[in-house]
Every structure is written in C-alpha cells, then in structure tokens.
KERO-99032 format. One record per residue (C-alpha): residue in three letters; x, y, z. Coordinates in steps of 0.02 Angstrom, whole numbers, padded with zeros to 5 digits, always signed. Each point is the difference from the previous one (the first is absolute). Example, Ala and Ser with C-alpha at 12.3 -4.5 7.8 and 13.67 -1.06 7.14 Angstrom:
ala+00615-00225+00390ser+00069+00172-00033
//
This chain:
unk+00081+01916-00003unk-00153-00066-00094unk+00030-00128-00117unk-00014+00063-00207unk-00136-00109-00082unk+00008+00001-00195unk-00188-00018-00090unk-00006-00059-00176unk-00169+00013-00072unk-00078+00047-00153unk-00188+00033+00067unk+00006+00163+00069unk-00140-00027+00123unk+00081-00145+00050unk+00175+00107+00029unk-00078+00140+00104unk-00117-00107+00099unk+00153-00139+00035unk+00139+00126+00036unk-00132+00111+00111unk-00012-00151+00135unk+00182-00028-00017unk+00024+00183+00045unk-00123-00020+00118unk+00104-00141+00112unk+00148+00140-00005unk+00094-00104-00163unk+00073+00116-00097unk-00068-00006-00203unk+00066+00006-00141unk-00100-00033-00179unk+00034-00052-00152unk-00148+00000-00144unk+00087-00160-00099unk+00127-00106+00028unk+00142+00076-00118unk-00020+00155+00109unk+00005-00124+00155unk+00150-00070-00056unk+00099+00156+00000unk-00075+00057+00173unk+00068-00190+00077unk+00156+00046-00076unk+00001+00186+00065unk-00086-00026+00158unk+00056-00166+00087unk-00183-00006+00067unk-00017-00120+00155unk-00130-00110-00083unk-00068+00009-00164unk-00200-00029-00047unk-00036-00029-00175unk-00146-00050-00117unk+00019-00119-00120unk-00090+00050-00154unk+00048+00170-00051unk+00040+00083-00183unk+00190+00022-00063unk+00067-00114+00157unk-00091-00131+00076unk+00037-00043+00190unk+00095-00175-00064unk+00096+00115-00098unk+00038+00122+00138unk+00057-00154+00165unk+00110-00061-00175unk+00093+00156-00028unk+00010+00041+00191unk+00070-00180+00055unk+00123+00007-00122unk+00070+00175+00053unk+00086-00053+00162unk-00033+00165+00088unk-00196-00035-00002unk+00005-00198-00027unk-00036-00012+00210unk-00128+00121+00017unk-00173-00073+00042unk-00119-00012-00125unk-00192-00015+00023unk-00115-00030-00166unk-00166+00090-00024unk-00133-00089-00119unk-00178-00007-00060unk+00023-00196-00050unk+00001-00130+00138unk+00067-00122-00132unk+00101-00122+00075unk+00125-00008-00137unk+00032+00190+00025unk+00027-00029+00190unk+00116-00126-00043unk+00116+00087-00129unk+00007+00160+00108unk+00082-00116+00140unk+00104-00095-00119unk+00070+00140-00041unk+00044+00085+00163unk-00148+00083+00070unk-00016-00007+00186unk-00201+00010+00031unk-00157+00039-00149unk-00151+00101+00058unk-00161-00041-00124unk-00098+00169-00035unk-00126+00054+00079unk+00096-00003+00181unk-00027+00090+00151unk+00093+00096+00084unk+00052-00123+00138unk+00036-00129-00111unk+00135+00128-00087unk+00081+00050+00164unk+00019-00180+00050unk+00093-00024-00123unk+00111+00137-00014unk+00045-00015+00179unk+00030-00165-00016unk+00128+00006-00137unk+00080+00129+00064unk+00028-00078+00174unk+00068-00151-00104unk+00134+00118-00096unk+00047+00061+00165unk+00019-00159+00078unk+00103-00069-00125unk+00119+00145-00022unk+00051-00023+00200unk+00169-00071+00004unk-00010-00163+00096unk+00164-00082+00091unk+00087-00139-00082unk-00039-00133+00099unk-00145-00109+00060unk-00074+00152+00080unk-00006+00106-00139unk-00035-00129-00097unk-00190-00081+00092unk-00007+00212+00001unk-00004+00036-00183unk-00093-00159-00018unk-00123+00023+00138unk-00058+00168-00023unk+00001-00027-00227unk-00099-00180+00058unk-00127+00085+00111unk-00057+00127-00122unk-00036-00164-00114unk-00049-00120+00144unk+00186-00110-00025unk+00039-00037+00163unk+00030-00174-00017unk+00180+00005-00004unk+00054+00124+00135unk-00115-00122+00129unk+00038-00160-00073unk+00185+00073+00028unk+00111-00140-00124unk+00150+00034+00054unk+00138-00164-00017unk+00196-00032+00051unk+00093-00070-00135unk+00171-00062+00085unk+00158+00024-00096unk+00017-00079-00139unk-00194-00025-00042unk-00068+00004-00154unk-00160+00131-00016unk-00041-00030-00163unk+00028-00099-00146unk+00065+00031-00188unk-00134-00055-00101unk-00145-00021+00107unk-00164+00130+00024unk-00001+00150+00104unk-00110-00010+00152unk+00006+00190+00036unk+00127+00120+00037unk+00139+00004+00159unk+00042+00136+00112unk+00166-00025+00085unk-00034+00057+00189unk+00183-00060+00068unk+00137-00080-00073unk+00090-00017-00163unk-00046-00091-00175unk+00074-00021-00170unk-00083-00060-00147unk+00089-00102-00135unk-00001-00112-00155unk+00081-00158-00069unk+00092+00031-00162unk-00004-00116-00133unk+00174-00077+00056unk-00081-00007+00186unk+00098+00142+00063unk-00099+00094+00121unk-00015+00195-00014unk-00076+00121+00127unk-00126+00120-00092unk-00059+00119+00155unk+00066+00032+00184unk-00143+00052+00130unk-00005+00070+00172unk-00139+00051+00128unk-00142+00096-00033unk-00007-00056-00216unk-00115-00096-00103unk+00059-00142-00126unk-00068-00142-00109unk-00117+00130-00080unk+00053-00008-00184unk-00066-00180-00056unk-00187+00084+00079unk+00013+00140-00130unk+00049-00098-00106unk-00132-00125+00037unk+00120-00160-00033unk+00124-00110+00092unk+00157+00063+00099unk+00153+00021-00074unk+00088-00006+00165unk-00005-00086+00156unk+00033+00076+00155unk+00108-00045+00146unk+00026+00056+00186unk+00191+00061+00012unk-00029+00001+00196unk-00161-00023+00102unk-00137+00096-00068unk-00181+00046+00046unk-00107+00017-00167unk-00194+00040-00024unk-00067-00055-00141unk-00141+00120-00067unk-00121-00103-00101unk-00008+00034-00177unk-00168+00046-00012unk+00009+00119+00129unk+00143+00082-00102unk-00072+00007-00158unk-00149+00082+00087unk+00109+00142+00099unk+00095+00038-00190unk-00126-00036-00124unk-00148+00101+00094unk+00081+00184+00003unk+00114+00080-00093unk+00091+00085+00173unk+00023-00173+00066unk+00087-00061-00129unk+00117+00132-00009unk+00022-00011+00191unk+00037-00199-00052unk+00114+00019-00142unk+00113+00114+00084unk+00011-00080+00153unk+00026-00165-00110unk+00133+00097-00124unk+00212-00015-00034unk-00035-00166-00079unk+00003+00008-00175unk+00155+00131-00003unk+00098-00094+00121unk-00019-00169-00110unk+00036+00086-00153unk+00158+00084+00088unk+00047-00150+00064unk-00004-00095-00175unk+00117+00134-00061unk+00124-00043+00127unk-00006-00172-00015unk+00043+00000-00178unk+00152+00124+00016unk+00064+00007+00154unk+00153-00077+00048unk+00001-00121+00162unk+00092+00149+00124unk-00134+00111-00062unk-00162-00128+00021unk+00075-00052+00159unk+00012+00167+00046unk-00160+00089-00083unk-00094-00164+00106unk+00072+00058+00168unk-00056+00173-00039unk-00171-00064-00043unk-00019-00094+00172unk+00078+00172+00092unk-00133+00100-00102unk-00140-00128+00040unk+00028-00030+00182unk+00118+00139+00092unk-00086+00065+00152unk+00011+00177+00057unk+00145+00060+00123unk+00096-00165-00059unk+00177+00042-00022unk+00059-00159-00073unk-00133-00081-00087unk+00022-00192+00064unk-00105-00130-00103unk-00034-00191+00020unk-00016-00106-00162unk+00074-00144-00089unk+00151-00021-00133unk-00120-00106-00095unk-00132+00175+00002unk+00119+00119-00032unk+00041-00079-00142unk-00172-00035-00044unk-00037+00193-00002unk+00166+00020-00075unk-00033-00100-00145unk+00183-00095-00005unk+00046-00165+00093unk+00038-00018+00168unk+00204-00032+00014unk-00001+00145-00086unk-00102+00106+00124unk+00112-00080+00123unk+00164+00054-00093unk-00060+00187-00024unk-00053+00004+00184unk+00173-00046+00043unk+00063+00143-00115unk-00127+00130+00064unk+00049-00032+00184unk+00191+00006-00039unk-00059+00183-00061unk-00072+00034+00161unk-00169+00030-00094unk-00069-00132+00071unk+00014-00108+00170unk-00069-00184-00017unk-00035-00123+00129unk-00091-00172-00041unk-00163+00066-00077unk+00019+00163+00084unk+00051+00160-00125unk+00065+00190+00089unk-00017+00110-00148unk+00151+00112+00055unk+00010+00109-00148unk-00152+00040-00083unk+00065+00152-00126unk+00116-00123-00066unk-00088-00132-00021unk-00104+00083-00106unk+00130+00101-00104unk+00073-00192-00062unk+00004-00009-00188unk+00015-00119-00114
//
C-alpha cells in the first residue's frame, strides 16, 4: 500500500509542482492550501508523514507541528518543514519544537525524496517491536543510531556485573546516563529522614531505570542496588538525550518503554500512609509476584531479604517477620530463610485493612 503524504502549502505552484513528484515516486497526495485546512486533514487522514511550509496565512507551520504534537493521535507522525528562509534561527525553532528534517526552498526533486524516504524508514524502524533484552535492546539502538551515525555504544558494548548487594548508583550524586537491566534484579530506594530505608521501584530484565534525575536534569533521588547479580549497560547520557530529544517518535518509543513510574510511586504513597501492616506486607508480596513471576510458574518462588521486604513494605522488620509467620500459618504463604512460595495469590490480594 503506498504510503499517504500530507502537503501543506500556500503557493499553489509550489503545491502542484511538489505533490506532482511525490505522485510521481508512487506516494499517495493529499493537499491542503493552509495550514488550518492541514490541520483538519492530519486529524482526518492519519497521513504517514506530513510536509509543511512554514509561513502561510491564518496558520503558520509552527502553529500547525503545535496543534498536531499536542493531539496524541498525530503527535508521532513525521514532520518535514518547507521554507524560503535559510535562517538559522528558523531551522532551529522548527527542531525545537519537534520537526524531524527542514528542506530550504528552492529544492530539487532528489533532495525531497531523500528525505521523505528517509523519515519514513525511521518511523518504521522505530515502530518494530524489539525483545526485552540485550538483543532487542543494541537492536532498537543500533538500527535508531545508524540512521544518525550513534554507534558508539552498541560497539563499545558497556555492559557491567554488579554482585549482590552492590550499589549502582548513589542518592545525591549526578547521572552519568541511563541503565538498561539485561539480567538480574534491582531496587531503587531512599533514606528517610529517621534513616529508615524505603524501596521506591522493583526492576527485572529487559527495563530501563535511573532516567528521571536526566529529565529532570538534576541529582538522583535514589540510589540503586543489585538484589542478586546483575548485568547493567549504562547508555551514556548524551547519547540519550540525542535518541529522545531529536524526534518526536523516539521519544514516544522512550517514554513508554521507560513508563509505570510515576503511578506506581504515587500508588505506593497512598498505601504507605493507610495501610495497615497485614495489608503492606501483603500488597509488597503482590508487588514482587507482579514484578517478577515468570510464565508457566505455578508457585511463584522468590529470593529476598526480611530487611527488603520490609523496605518495600514500608514497616520494620520484626514486624515483616511476625506477619510472615501469620501468612504461612494461613497457608498463603510458604517461607524458608530468604526464600518466599507465594501459595495463594487471590488471597493475598483480597487482604483488607
């Protein structure tokens, strides 16, 4: 099926003569004479790629990638600016704000193929589901990298064990870049003002973490810890800020991939306030189930300390210890050392207050 290009452009010359060697490479065309009309084609259409000029009456082309990112049915569509001014400042803005390539009137009709083709070979590439793991991951980075000559990482390959028990990364000091968890299992956590340790995020194979303090361009606010052995690659921050910052479909790729964070704290703050210690016990075995239960595992069997448990629990450890003891004399539960048999999963979760 040929892929639906949508031409905004006031000059009507320009139109016909632009959408006629579009047409010509078998796209198929779609105009729009300004960019309120454009607007409501993107909208109507869901046009593979969009191509837009920037100064046009009623709606300018800044105007139009504003309106369209912010509708989240046309935010990842590809966007290409058209303009007569070579202005640096223009080329600038239109990137800042989400356009993926800027053709400078008068082009030719190679250069506008290029790059069409090229953007959308990039949107196709990064809508391919990739596997969660080290594979998938060199993958997705490889093939978004070699569109944008960053290859650095996959061949440099900086991948590091952290044995049980190692720290990652620090509370309070500056983010180097971003990690990708290829085996193994890691919390993060926090000190509380009384020096009570709290786990703020369980992860497992094939996830990313230690991204927040890079958006938010500050310190961390959490260290990180191995819960067993661990294999971590470290993506350097500024190849990540160049894979989310530079296109608007790559940072939607990253942002979901990199999502259930700021729910699950708020969720979790919730809980901590009100729950009693059977539930938080409980609700923090469920979490770990949730987190880390593998498929065709009948009784989901988990190795971790008192001391974490009731770090993710949010209570003190004799009392993890003493609801343990209750929720295995209930058969919900079978506990050995720091090994935990989640026996009954239904009513573990159905525990109230």
């Amino acid at each position: 099926m040929n892929k639906k290009i949508l031409l905004i452009e006031d000059n009507p010359d320009m139109r016909e003569n632009t959408a006629e060697i579009l047409e010509l490479a078998q796209f198929n065309v779609i105009t729009a004479k300004n960019g309120k009309e454009g607007v409501a084609l993107a909208e109507s259409e869901k046009p593979d790629l969009i191509i837009c000029d920037i100064m046009m009456p009623l709606l300018d082309g800044y105007g139009v990638l504003h309106m369209l990112t912010k509708n989240e049915s046309t935010a990842a569509i590809p966007f290409i600016f058209l303009t007569a001014k070579a202005e640096r400042v223009d080329l600038r803005k239109g990137m800042e704000m989400g356009a993926d390539d800027y053709l400078t009137k008068p082009f030719d009709d190679i250069e506008l193929l290029n790059a069409v083709e090229s953007r959308l070979r990039k949107s196709e590439i990064l809508r391919k589901d990739f596997s969660k793991d080290i594979v998938g991951l060199n993958e997705f980075l490889n093939e978004v990298k070699g569109l944008e000559v960053l290859k650095k990482y996959a061949e440099e390959g900086e991948i590091r064990t952290f044995r049980k028990k190692e720290e990652i990364y620090k509370e309070g000091n500056y983010p180097k870049g971003i990690y990708f968890l290829s085996k193994g299992k890691i919390k993060t956590h926090k000190l509380n003002d009384f020096g009570k340790d709290l786990i703020t995020g369980l992860y497992k194979e094939g996830e990313f973490f230690g991204y927040l303090a890079l958006f938010d361009e500050g310190k961390y606010a959490e260290s990180a810890t191995a819960m067993e052995d661990s294999d971590v690659c470290l993506i350097p921050k500024d190849e990540f800020y160049a894979l989310v910052y530079k296109n608007a479909e790559v940072s939607k790729k990253f942002i979901k991939m990199l999502s259930n964070n700021l729910k699950e704290k708020e969720e979790q703050l919730i809980k901590l306030a009100y729950n009693s210690v059977r539930k938080k016990v409980a609700d923090a075995l469920i979490t770990l189930y949730d987190r880390y239960k593998k498929e065709n595992e009948s009784n989901f069997t988990i190795n971790i300390s008192r001391e974490d448990l009731a770090n993710l629990a949010g209570i003190a450890t004799e009392s993890t210890i003493r609801t343990l003891s209750d929720l295995k004399d209930e058969k919900l539960v079978d506990v050995n050392v720091s090994r935990i048999v989640i026996l009954n999963y239904e009513k573990l979760k159905k525990i109230q207050n």
